[in-house]
C-alpha positions in Angstrom: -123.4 -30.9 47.0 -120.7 -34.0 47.0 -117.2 -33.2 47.7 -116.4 -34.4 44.0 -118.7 -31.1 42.9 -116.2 -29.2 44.9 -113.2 -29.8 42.9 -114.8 -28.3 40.1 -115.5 -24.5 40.7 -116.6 -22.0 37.9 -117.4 -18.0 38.6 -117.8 -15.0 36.9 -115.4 -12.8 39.5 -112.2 -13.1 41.3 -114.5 -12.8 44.5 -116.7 -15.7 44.1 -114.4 -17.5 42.4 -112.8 -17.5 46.3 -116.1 -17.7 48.4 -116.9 -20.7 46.7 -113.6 -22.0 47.4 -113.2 -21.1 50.6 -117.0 -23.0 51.1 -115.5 -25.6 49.6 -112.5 -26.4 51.8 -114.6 -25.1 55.2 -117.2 -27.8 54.2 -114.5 -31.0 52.7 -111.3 -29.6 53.5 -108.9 -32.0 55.7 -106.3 -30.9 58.3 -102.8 -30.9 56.8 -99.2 -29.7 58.5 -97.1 -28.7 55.7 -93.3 -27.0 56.5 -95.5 -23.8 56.5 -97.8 -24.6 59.1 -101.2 -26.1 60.1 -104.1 -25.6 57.3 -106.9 -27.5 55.8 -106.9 -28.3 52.3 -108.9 -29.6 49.0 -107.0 -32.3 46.5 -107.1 -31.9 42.8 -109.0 -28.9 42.7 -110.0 -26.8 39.1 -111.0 -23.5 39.3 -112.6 -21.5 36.0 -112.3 -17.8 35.8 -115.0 -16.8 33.7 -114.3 -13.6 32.9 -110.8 -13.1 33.3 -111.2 -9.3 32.9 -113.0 -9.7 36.6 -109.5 -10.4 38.3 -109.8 -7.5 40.8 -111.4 -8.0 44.2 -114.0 -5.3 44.8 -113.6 -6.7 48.8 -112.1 -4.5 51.6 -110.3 -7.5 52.9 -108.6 -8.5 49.6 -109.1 -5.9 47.3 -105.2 -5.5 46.7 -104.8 -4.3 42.8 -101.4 -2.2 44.2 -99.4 -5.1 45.2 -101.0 -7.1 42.6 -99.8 -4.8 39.5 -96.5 -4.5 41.9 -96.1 -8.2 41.6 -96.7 -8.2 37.9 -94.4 -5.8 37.5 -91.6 -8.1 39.2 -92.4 -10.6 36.7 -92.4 -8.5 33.9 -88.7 -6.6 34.9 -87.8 -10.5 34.4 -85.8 -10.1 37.9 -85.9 -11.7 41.7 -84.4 -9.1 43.0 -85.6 -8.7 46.6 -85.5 -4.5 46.9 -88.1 -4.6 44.1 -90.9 -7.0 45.1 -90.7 -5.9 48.9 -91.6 -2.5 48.1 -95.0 -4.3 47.1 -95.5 -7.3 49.3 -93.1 -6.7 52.4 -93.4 -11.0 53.3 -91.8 -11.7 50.6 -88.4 -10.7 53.2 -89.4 -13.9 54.8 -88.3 -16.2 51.9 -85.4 -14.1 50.3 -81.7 -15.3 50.0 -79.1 -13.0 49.8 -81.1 -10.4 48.6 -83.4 -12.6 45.9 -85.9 -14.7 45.7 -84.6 -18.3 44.4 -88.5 -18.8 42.6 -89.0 -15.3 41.4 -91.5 -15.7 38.2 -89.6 -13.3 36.1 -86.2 -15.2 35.1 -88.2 -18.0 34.3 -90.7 -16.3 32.2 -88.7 -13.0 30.5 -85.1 -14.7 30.9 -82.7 -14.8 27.9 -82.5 -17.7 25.2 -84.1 -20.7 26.6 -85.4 -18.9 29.3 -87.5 -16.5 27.1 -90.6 -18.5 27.2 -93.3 -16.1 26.7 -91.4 -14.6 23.6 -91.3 -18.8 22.5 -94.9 -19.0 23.5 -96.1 -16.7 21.2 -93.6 -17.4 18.0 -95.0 -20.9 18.3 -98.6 -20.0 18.3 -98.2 -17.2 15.7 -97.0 -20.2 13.0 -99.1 -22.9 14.7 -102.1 -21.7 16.1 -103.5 -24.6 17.2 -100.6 -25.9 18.6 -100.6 -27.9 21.9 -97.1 -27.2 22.9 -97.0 -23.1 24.1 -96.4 -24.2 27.4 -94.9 -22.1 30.3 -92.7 -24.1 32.7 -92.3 -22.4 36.6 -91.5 -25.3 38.7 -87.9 -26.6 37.6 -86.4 -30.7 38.0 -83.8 -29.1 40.1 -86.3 -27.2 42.4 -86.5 -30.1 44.6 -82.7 -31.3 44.2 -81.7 -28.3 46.9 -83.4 -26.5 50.0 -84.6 -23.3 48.9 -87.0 -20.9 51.0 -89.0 -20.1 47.8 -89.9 -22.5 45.6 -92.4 -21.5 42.3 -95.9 -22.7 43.6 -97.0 -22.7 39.5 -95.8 -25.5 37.9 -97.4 -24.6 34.2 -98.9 -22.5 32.2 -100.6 -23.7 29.0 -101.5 -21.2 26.1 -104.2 -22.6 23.4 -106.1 -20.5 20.7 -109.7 -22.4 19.5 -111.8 -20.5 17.9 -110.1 -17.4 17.4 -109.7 -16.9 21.6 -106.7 -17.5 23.6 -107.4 -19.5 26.9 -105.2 -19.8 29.8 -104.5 -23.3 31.4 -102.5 -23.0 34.9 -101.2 -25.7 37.2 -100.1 -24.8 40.7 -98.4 -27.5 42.6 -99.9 -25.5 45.8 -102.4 -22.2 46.7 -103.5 -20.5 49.3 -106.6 -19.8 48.5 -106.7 -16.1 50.9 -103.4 -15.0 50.1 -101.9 -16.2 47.3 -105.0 -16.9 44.4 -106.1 -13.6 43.9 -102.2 -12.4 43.1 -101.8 -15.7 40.6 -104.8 -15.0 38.9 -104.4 -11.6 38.4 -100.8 -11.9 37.3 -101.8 -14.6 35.0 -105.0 -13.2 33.3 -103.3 -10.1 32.7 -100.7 -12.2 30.9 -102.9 -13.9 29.2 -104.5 -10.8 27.9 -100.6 -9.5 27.1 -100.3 -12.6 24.7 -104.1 -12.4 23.2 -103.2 -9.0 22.2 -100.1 -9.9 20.4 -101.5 -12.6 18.7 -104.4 -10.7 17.8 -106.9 -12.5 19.1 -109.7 -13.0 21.2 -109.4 -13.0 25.4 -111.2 -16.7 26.4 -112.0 -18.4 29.7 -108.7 -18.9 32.8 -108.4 -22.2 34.2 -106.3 -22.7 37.5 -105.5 -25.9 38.1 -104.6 -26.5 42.0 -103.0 -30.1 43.4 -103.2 -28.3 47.3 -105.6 -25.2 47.5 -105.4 -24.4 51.3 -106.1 -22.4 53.9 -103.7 -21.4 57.1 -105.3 -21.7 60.2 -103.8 -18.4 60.7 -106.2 -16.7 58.4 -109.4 -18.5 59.0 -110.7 -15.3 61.3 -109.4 -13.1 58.2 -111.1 -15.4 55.6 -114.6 -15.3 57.6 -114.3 -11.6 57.3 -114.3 -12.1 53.4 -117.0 -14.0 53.5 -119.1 -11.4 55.4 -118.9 -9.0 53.1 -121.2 -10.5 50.9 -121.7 -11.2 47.4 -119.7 -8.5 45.5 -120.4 -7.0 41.8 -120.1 -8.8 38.8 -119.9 -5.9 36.7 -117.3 -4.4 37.3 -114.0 -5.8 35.9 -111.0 -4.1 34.1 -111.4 -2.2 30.8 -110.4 -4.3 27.8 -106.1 -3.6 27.2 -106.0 -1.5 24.0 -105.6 -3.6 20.7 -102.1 -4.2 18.7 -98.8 -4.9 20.0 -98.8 -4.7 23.9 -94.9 -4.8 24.6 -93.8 -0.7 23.6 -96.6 0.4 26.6 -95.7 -2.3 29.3 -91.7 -1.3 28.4 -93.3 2.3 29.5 -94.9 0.9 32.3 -92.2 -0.8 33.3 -90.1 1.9 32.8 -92.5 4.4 35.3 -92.7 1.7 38.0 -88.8 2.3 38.5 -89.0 5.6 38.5 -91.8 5.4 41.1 -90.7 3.5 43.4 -86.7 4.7 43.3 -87.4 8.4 43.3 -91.5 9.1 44.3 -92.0 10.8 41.3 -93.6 10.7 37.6 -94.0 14.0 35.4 -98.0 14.1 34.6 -97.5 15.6 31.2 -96.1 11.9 30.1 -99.1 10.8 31.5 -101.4 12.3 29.1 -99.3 11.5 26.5 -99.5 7.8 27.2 -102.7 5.3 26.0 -105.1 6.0 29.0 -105.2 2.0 30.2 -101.5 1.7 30.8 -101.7 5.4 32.0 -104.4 4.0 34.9 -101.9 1.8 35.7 -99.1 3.9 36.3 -101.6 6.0 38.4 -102.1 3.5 40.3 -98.2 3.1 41.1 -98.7 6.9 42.0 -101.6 5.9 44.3 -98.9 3.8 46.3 -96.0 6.1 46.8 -98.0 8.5 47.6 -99.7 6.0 50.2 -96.0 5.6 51.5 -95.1 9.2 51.3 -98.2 9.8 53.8 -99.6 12.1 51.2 -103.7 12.1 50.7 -103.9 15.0 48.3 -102.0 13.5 45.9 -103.6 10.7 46.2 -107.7 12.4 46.2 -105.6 14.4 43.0 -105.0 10.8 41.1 -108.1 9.8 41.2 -109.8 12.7 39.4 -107.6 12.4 36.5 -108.2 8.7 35.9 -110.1 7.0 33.0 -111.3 4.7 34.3 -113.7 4.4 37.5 -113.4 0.4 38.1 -110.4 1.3 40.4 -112.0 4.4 42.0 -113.3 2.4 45.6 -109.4 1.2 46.2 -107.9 4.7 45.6 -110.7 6.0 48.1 -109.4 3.7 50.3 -105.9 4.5 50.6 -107.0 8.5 51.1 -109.4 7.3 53.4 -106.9 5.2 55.4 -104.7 8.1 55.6 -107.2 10.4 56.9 -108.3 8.3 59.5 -104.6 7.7 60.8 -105.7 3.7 59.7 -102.2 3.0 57.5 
């Protein structure tokens, strides 16, 4: 295999989708030293989720679907706010200012008026389905203009329906390809499914398009651990998101997260009144806290009632971790 047939990498899976890219950049990746330190990277790089329902690791090492619904959730509050997304992902400290992050997804996506780009994205495919334009724009002219410690890695994020399927067209100016790819795609294939479901349509293939994909010399010794694992499953990927109009559940999702993560606590009698996908999800949110609040029974307690099994392994490991005095 040429280094040209590495710049093009297809899978089925979130997990091979990164042991092929991590192959990739161990076998043609050159040495680079970036503000953020020493790495080796790949140039140009297109990466082709398959299966964008497969956007879970099913890897000890980086199966992380808490932090990655947390994130989402950040997005979807449309805020920056530092509290919030630190409760999920505690680096994100590193890069605040004055108590936000400068590149926080959410204004940018969920903002108001001009800012309201996924509302715009799917008016202008609803009237003009095969419309070119339902573009998503991260990376801002004025991004570069001052020094920021956070800066959007995702430059775009292009919507087209063909053939009755909406597929999902991402550029990232930079990715790390351990840390930071299996949050992106996850984020952004759960989006895309958001929209699909609005427009009532079909769910199609993820691109992610990557000018730098990297990887720290810091995590090399983590990333050879990943690749030890071994092949992983590639069938098991999240449940279909319920057809019709997505927004009312996330709005209740969103609306539990808070909860959650302010006060440690959700009633379970809304739970069984709520559609049992988004009702996973805010299980999963429960998994967490009660991951914080040191509590294993809880936790052994969540996983009983959920509906779905995809997510059973990483709520076994968070009782397990607990158990074994591991957290």
């Amino acid at each position: 295999m040429s280094e040209t047939d590495d710049l093009y990498i297809a899978a089925p899976t979130i997990d091979d989708l990164m042991r092929r890219a991590l192959e990739a950049i161990d076998a043609h990746g050159r040495h680079n030293n970036p503000q953020r330190g020493l790495n080796r990277e790949l140039i140009g790089v297109a990466l082709e989720l398959t299966n964008p329902r497969a956007r879970l690791s099913r890897t000890e090492t980086r199966g992380k679907p808490f932090s990655c619904l947390g994130e989402l959730c950040w997005y979807l509050a449309g805020t920056n706010d530092e509290g919030f997304i630190t409760y999920y992902i505690k680096e994100y400290a590193k890069s605040a200012e004055g108590g936000t992050l400068y590149g926080g997804y959410g204004p940018r996506m969920f903002g108001s008026g001009s800012m309201r780009q996924v509302d715009n994205v799917i008016r202008l495919l609803r009237e003009r389905p095969s419309s070119r334009r339902a573009v998503i724009q991260l990376f801002d002219a004025e991004d570069i203009t001052d020094e920021h410690k956070d800066v959007p890695c995702t430059c775009t994020l292009q919507f087209m329906i063909r053939e009755d399927v909406l597929h999902l067209v991402t550029y990232m100016r930079s990715n790390d390809v351990y840390l930071g790819l299996p949050h992106d795609v996850f984020a952004f294939t759960m989006l895309q499914e958001i929209v699909a479901r609005d427009l009532a349509v079909g769910v199609g293939t993820y691109k992610h398009l990557v000018g730098s994909l990297h990887l720290y010399e810091e995590n090399i010794d983590n990333a050879k651990r990943f690749l030890e694992e071994g092949w992983q499953s590639t069938e098991k990927s999240m449940e279909p998101m319920p057809q019709g109009n997505p927004w009312p559940m996330i709005d209740v999702v969103r609306g539990a997260e808070s909860v959650i993560r302010s006060t440690g606590v959700f009633p379970s009698h809304r739970l069984e009144e709520i559609d049992p996908y988004w009702a996973d999800l805010i299980r999963l949110l429960l998994v967490l806290r009660y991951f914080k609040d040191k509590d294993a029974d809880r936790i052994v307690q969540i996983r009983e009632n959920m509906s779905s099994k995809v997510y059973d392994p990483f709520i076994d490991a968070k009782a397990d971790a607990l158990r074994s005095g591991a957290h």
